[in-house]
N, C-alpha and C positions, 0 to 999 in steps of 0.2 A: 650300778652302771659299770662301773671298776670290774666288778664279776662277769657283767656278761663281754665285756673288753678279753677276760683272759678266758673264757669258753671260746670267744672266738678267732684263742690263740697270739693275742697279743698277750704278752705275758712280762713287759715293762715294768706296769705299774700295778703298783703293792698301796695297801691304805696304813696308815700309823693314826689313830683315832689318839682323839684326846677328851678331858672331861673337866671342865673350870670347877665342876663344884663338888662334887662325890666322886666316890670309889665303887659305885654301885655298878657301873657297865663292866669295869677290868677287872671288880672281883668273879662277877658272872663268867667273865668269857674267859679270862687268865688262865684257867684252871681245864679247859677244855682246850688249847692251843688257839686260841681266839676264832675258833669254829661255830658257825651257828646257821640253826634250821630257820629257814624260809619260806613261811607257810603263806600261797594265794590263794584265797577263796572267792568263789563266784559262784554261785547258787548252792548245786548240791558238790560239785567239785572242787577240790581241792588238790595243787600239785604242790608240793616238799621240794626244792633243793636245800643243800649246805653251801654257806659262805663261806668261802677261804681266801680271802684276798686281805684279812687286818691280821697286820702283822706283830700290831700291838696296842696297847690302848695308854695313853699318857694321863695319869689324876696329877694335873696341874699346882693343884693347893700341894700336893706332896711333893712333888718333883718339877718344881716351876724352870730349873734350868733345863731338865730336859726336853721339855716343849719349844723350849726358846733355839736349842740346839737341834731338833728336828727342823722347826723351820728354816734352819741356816743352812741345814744339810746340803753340801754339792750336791745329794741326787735326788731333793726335793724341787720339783718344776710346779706344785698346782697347790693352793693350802686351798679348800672347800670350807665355807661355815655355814652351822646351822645355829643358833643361839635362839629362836625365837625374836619377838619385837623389842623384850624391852634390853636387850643386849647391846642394844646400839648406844643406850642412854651413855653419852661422852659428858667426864668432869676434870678437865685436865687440870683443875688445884691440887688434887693429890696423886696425878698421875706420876710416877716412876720408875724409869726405863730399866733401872738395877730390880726393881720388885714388882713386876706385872700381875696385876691381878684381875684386871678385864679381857677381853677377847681383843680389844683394839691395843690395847696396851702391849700383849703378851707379840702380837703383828708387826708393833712396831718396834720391838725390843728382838725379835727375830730377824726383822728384814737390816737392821740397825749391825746386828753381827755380819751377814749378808755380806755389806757394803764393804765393813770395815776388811774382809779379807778376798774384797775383791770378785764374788760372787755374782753371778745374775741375778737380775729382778725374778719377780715371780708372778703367777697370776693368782689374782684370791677370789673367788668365789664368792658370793653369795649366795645362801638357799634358801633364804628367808623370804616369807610373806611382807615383804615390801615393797610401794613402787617405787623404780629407781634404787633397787637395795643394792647396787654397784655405784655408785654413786654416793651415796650416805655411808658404804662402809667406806672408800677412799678416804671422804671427808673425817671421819673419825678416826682414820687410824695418823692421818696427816695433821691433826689436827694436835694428837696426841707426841708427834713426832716434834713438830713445830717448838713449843714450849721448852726441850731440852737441846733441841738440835737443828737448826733451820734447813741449813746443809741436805739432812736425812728426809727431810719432808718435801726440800725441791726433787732429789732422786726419787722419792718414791712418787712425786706425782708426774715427773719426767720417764720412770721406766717403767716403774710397775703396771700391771693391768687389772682392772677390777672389772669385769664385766658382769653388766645385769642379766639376769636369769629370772624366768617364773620356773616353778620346779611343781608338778601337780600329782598325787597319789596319797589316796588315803591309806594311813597307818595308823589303825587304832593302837592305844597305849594297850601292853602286853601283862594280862592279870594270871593269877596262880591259877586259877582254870585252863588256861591255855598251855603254860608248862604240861600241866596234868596233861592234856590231852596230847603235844606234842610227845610227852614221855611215852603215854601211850601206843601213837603212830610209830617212831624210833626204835622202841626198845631201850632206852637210855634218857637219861635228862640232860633238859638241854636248858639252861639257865637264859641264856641268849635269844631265846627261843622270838620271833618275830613274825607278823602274820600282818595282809593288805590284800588288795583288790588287785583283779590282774589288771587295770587300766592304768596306764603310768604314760609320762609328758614334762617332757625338760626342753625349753629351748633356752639359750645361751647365747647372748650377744656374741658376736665376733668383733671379740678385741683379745689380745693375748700377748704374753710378753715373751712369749720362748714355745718352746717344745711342748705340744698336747699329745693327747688321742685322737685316732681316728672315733669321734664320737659319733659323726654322722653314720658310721657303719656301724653302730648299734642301737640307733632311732633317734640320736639327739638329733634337734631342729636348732642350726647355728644360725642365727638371722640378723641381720643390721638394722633392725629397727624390734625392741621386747618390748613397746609400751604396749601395744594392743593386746598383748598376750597376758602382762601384768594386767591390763583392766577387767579383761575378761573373768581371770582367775579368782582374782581379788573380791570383785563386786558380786560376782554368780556364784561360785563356789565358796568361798571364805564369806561371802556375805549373807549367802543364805545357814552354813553354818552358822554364826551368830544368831541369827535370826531364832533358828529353833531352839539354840542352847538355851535362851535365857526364857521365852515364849513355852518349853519343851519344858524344863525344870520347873518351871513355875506354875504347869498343870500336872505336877507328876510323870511326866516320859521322863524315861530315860535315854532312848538311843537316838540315833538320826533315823536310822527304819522305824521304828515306833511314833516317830514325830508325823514322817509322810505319809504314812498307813492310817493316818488320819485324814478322815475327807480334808474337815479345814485344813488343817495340816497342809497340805499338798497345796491347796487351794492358796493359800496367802504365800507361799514360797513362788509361784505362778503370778501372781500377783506382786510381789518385791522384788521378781526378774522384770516382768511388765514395766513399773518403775522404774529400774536401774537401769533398763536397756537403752535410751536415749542419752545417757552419758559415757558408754563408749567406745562412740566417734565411729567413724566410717574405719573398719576392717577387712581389708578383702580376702585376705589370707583366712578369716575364721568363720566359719558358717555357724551364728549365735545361734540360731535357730537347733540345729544339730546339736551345740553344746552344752544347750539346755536342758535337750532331750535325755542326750548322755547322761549328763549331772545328775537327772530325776532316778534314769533307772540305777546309778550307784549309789543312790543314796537309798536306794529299796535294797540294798545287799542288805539282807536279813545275819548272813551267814557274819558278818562283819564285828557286827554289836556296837558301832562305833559309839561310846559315851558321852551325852552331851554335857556331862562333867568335866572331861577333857577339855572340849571347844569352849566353854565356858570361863577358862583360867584367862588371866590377865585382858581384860576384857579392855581397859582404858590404854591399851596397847594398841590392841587390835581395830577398833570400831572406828579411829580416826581414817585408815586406809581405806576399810572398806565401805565405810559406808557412810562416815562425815564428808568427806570429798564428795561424793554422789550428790548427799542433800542441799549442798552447798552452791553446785553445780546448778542443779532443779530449779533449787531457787532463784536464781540470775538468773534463770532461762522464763522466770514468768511460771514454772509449775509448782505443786504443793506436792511434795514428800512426803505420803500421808505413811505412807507402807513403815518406810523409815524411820520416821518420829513413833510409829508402836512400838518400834523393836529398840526404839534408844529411852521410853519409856520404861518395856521390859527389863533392858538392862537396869533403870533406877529402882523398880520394883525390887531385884533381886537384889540389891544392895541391902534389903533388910534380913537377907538371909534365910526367909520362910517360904516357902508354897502356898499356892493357895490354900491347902488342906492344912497347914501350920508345921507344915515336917522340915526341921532343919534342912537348909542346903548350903552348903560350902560356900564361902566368896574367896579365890585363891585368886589374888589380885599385889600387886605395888600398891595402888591407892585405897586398898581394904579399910583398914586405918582413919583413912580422910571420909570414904563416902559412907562406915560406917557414925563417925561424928558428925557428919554433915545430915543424916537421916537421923538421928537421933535428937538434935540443936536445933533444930528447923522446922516447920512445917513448908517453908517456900522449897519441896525438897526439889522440883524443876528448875527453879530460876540457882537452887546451890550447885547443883549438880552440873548443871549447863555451864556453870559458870568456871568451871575445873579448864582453866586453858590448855593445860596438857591432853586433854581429852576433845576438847569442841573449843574453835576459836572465837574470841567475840561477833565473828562477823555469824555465826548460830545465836549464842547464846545472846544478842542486844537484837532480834528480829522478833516484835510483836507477835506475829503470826504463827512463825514457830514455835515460840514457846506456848502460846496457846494451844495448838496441836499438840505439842507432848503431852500439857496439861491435861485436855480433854480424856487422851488413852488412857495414861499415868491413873484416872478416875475411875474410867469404865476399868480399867484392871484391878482397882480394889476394890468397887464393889459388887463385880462380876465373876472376877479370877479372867484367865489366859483364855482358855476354849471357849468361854459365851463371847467373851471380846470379839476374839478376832471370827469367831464363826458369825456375830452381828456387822465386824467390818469385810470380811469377805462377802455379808449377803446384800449391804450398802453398792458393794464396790461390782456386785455382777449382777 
């Protein structure tokens, strides 16, 4: 967004990245003047620009002052996060304003300098697949501030802004084949090298604490009310991802195109919109209908390869957004969330790590650890697993009905595998 601001001649703002846990992006890009190829594919075409708009990139764990002094910067006006979900997890027993080591921490040890010499507030972004992810990062960065400094945490819920955002555009993770290929196209390697779908969609609350971009002049959607936009995103897109990552893995696919290029395939993602769409709520700005349609054909980019090993990673993060709320909703509402309870089955399936065919598969999770003991110590592996309140609240896991819906899949999937399953619940369900 930053790049297409200065193509179209605004030339203000500059990006200074940073990295909480490796060195792996700033040694990539360091070395090339933090330039890098940006590759959109959409069927058989493909169009290349170069980034130039980071100026630098901050590894945190090695230089935690200078992150801290970035955000202080007189000529920092916007800090943007992406962290993922489980980034938000706030523990303010060992939180330390002098030694920041979360992303909430390092925010409020920033904004804390800020203050102290007199600075403006800021506006912090979130980019994260949460709803409400301005909201919960305020809460955690104030939360964090709180405990050392009371002072700090009424200014920052008094000046600063946090505004919600949905942020929408697939970007598959960038594998040595793609260097390859990008080295190829260029003539040179490109470490940085980055490749997505041309569809892209950012809308951004308006709330702000100072001086932005003209973002609407380069297609952001500034709106006073992100929920509908959050639910959409969440439930349809991020929920049919899940859906196939764990359902997809566990018959051998690997991609999201591979997953839909299957009749069922296609068929039950059809059928877990059909589901989710009555939770939500009256939109009139979104034509669902349309951004269903959309969803299907990008999710047919072949050219993409997006892996459902990606989508697959911290899954006890993710599932509560997308698609505990949903079932939860349903169920107040008097309906059964059949669609949902297979794919919160599949996820328990996959917690034993095999495919149906017995082929290892990765569990790259926070709670690896717990649901691999809880699947191993148990045969109640529904009622253990349900029972993870970080993941599903009691008001799921204490409902007769649901748990027996998991149960029932959670069976047909082991004695069946993923494709007879859902190909017998898709032929139930039409």
């Amino acid at each position: 967004m930053f790049q297409a601001l200065a193509e179209a001649g605004d030339m203000r703002w500059g990006v200074i990245g940073a990295s909480l846990r490796s060195s792996a992006i700033s040694d990539a890009l360091a070395p090339q003047d933090f330039l890098y190829a940006l590759a959109v594919d959409e069927g058989e075409r493909r169009d290349i620009s170069i980034v130039n708009v980071i100026r630098d990139v901050i590894v945190a764990p090695e230089s935690p002052g200078r992150l801290v002094e970035a955000i202080a910067a007189p000529e920092t006006q916007i800090v943007t996060v992406t962290v993922t979900e489980k980034g938000y997890h706030i523990d303010t027993s060992g939180a330390d304003p002098h030694q920041p080591r979360t992303m909430p921490e390092y925010l409020a040890a920033g904004l804390r300098t800020r203050r102290e010499r007199g600075l403006p507030p800021l506006s912090i972004i979130s980019c994260d697949n949460l709803a409400g992810n301005g909201g919960k990062l305020r809460a955690g960065v104030t939360a964090i501030a709180r405990v050392h400094d009371p002072l700090l945490a009424d200014w920052i819920e008094r000046e600063c802004a946090f505004p919600a955002t949905m942020v929408d555009r697939i970007v598959p993770a960038t594998l040595e084949t793609e260097v390859e290929r990008m080295t190829a196209d260029l003539g040179l390697v490109d470490r940085g090298t980055i490749r997505t779908e041309a569809f892209w969609q950012w809308a951004i609350e308006d709330r702000f604490a100072g001086e932005r971009p003209d973002f609407e002049g380069v297609g952001v959607q500034i709106t006073s009310d992100i929920a509908a936009w959050e639910k959409a995103k969440l439930r349809l897109l991020n929920g049919a991802h899940s859906a196939m990552a764990y359902l997809g893995l566990l018959a051998g696919i690997s991609t999201v195109d591979g997953f839909v290029d299957e009749d069922w395939g296609k068929a039950f993602v059809r059928l877990l919109w059909d589901e989710v769409h009555p939770t939500l709520g009256h939109a009139p700005d979104i034509d669902v209908a349309a951004y269903r349609k959309n969803l299907l054909r990008r999710f047919e980019n072949e050219t993409l390869g997006h892996r459902l090993q990606q989508i697959a990673m911290d899954g006890s993060q993710k599932l509560p957004q997308r698609l505990v709320d949903p079932a939860i909703e349903l169920i107040d509402a008097g309906k059964s969330p059949s669609a949902i309870a297979l794919v919160f089955a599949a996820w328990i399936r996959f917690q034993s790590g095999q495919s149906d065919s017995g082929q290892r598969i990765e569990v790259d999770d926070p709670l690896a650890a717990t649901t691999s003991r809880l699947i191993s110590e148990t045969n109640e592996h529904v009622r253990a697993l349900l029972g993870l309140e970080g993941v599903f609240p009691p008001r799921l896991a204490s409902d007769p009905r649901f748990v027996t819906l998991v149960a029932g899949h959670l069976d047909d999937l082991r004695r069946l595998g993923a494709k007879a399953t859902v190909e017998s619940f898709v032929e139930v369900c039409i």
